[in-house]
C-alpha positions, 0 to 999 in steps of 0.5 A: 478768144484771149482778152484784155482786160480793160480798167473801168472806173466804178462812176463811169460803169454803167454810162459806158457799158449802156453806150456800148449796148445802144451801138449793137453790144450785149451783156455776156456776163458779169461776175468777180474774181475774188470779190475785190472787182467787177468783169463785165463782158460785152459781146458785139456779135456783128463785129464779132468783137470781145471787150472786157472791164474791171472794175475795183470795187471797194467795201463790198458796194457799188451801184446796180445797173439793173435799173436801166440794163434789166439784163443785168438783174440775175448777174448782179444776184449771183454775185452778191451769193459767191462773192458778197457784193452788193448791188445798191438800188437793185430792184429786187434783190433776192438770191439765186444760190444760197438759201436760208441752211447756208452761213449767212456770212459766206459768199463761198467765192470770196477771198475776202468777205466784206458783207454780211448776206442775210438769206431769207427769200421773200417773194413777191406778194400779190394782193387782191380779192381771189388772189391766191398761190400755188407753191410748187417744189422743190420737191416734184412729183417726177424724176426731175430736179429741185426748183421752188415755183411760187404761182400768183393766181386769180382763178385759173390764171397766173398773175405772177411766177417768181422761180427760185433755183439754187438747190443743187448748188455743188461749187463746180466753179470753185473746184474748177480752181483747185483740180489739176488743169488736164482734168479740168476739162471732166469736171467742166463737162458735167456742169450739165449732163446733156449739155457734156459736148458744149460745155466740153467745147467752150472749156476746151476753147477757151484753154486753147485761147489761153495759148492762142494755140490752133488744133488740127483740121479734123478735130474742128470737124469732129468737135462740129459733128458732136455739137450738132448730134448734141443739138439734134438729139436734145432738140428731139428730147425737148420736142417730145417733152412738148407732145408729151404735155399736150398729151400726144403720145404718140409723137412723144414715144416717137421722138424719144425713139427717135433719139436713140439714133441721134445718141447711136450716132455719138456712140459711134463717132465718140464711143459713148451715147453721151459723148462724155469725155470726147472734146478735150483741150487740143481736139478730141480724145477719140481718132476718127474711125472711117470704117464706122462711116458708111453706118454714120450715113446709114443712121443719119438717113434713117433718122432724117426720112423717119423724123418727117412723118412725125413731124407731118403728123404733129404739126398738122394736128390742130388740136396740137397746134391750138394748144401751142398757138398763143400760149407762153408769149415773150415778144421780141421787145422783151427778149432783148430787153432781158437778154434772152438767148438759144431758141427761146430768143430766136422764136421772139425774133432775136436772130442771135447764134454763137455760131455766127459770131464766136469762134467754136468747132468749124463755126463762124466760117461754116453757113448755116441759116439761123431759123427765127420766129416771130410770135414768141409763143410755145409753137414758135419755139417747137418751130424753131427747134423743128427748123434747127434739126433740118439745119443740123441733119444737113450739117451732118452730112456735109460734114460726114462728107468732109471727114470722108476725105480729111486726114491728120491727127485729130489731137494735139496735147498742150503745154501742162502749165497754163500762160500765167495773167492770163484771161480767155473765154469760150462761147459755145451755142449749146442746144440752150444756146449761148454758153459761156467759160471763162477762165483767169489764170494768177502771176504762176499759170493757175486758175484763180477764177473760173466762171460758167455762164449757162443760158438759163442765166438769161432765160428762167426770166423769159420762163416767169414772163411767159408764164404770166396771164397764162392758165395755170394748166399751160405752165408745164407746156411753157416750162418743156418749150423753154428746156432749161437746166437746173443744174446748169443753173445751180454751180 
């Protein structure tokens, strides 16, 4: 969607934008251009209705809004990393990105730094009789990425978790400025590896925005089939790493096997397992072939009538299911207070889906049932996930049906120049859930600033409240059903 960008004066800030979330709005993100103002961006789901402010800030300072729109807590940390802005009043300002090795006198996204960035990180102490921590990475014991875990504990319970990230940081938003815009879109993908076709979508979404251009029919249902097997096969990823922690192996290897059909699916609409390189700006690089569809099916029913038994078989496991129930809790309250998003959001209650509201691939025109949960523990979360692959497997099919009959170019190339003044936004319900690319081009048609907001934003809050008054054994259960990224995190 393109923007107008609306002026906010920095007094009337956060009366307004609080006023805008008490009638149903929510915070998409905040970030800056060049450090010399604030974008805040309001989301009104129901009315499926965009708003955008800037706000000039000068010297470098302006007021928190966290305080009374907790949401607003991770933003305002990152944007005193990359630009050197500084929140006044933020409860507990730390950082998110850059740590003790970095300059401390560079905000890396700043055109003219105006703060001086201290790094030290202190975490929060908890005191008390018995209290103890329990320092984890960001080193691990796996093939996993860097992230510091710093646990509170009183015997076997987790008083507190405070999360630190920031370790891969490799400034994929600022060489989002710099390459050429025909092969932005390769860069933007591989923000996060298994996220390639949603963050290739919003990318691609909000290029097309920019030009307020309309790609053909058939790209819309192949960027929907790939978004889909994108959800399909992560959600059996993440499921597997669910049976895994429990230690129900068999589920485990079920799942991963399980997701080799979703990923030959990809490869045969996209010509690679991860569709890496398929969605691009104007539609999709690859034409549909109908000869490979009569296997499609094939696939997609093998991997639909072999996907149940396992699923029988683990939800009816009460020893399973007891070390699901009750454990890892965010309650409804407190997911919409921070601005939880995707699965973790929906298994507290939050019936929120991009692909309700914002325009993406065939969606928000395409029904679909959006599956929610109440309880806010890890079962509810693997209910949810369970729920969405029969939801994405039924897509699949209709939509194999739909391409069955559908012809017309599935690429259409755009101008090389992009609309100069220009902001747009994508937003994209990845498997993590809302995604989000903007983009702010200068008075030539280049891109001056590019922001990327993964879901982790919101939900490695939701991680450390879950984990609270949990056994420190049931953290790495909590931490696979919430499937965060850290590099889609670490920009």
């Amino acid at each position: 969607m393109k923007l107008e960008v609306l002026p906010l004066k920095l007094e009337d800030r956060t009366a307004t934008i609080k006023s805008c979330m008490a009638s149903g709005a929510r915070l998409g993100l905040v970030t800056s251009i060049d450090g010399g103002q604030l974008l805040t961006i309001l989301l009104a789901p129901e009315s499926k209705q965009i708003r955008c402010y800037q706000t000039e800030v000068e010297g470098g300072q302006y007021h928190s809004m966290t305080p009374v729109i907790p949401q607003a807590h991770w933003f305002e940390r990152t944007t005193l990393d990359m630009f050197g802005l500084l929140p006044l009043g933020h409860p507990r300002l730390k950082h998110t990105h850059l740590h003790e090795p970095y300059v401390s006198t560079l905000p890396p996204l700043a055109k003219h730094a105006t703060q001086v960035v201290g790094r030290p990180y202190e975490f929060l102490n908890v005191e008390g009789e018995g209290v103890y921590e329990i320092p984890v990475g960001p080193i691990h014991a796996g093939i996993i990425e860097p992230g510091h875990f710093r646990f509170s504990c009183y015997g076997e319970v987790v008083a507190n978790l405070e999360i630190q990230l920031g370790y891969v940081h490799r400034g994929v938003e600022k060489r989002l400025t710099e390459v050429p815009p025909g092969k932005a879109r390769f860069v933007a993908e591989a923000a996060a590896s298994d996220m390639a076709v949603a963050n290739a979508c919003a990318h691609s979404v909000a290029v097309e925005a920019l030009f307020e251009f309309e790609i053909p029919r058939s790209a819309w249902l192949l960027r929907t089939v790939a978004a889909e097997i994108e959800r399909v096969a992560m959600h059996l990823s993440d499921l597997g790493g669910i049976a895994g922690d429990i230690g129900f192996l068999a589920v485990s290897s079920s799942m991963a096997r399980l997701r080799g059909l979703a990923l030959r699916l990809a490869e045969l609409v996209g010509g690679n397992r991860f569709l890496r390189g398929y969605v691009c700006p104007g539609g999709v690089s690859r034409p549909w072939l109908k000869a490979s569809l009569s296997e499609m099916r094939q696939v997609l029913h093998a991997l639909a009538s072999q996907l149940q038994p396992v699923l029988d078989i683990f939800l009816s496991n009460q020893v399973a299911v007891d070390r699901m129930e009750g454990v890892g809790k965010v309650s409804p309250k407190l997911a919409a207070e921070f601005g939880l998003v995707g699965v973790s959001a929906r298994a507290s209650g939050v019936g929120y889906d991009c692909r309700a509201s914002w325009s993406s691939a065939t969606f928000p025109s395409r029904e679909f049932a959006v599956v929610t949960e109440q309880s806010g523990d890890v079962y509810a979360r693997a209910k949810v996930r369970i729920g969405e692959l029969a939801v994405s497997l039924l897509m699949l099919s209709a939509l194999f049906d739909e391409l069955a009959s559908t012809s017309g170019p599935s690429w259409v190339p755009l101008p090389q120049i992009l609309p100069p003044d220009a902001t747009a936004i994508g937003i994209i319900e990845s498997h993590r859930g809302e995604l989000i690319h903007l983009i702010v081009t200068d008075e030539e048609g280049a891109i001056k600033r590019y922001c990327i907001k993964d879901p982790g934003v919101n939900n490695w809050t939701g991680l450390a409240i879950a984990v609270r008054n949990n056994l420190v054994a049931d953290f790495p259960l909590c931490n696979k059903s919430f499937g965060l990224s850290y590099s889609g995190h670490d920009l």
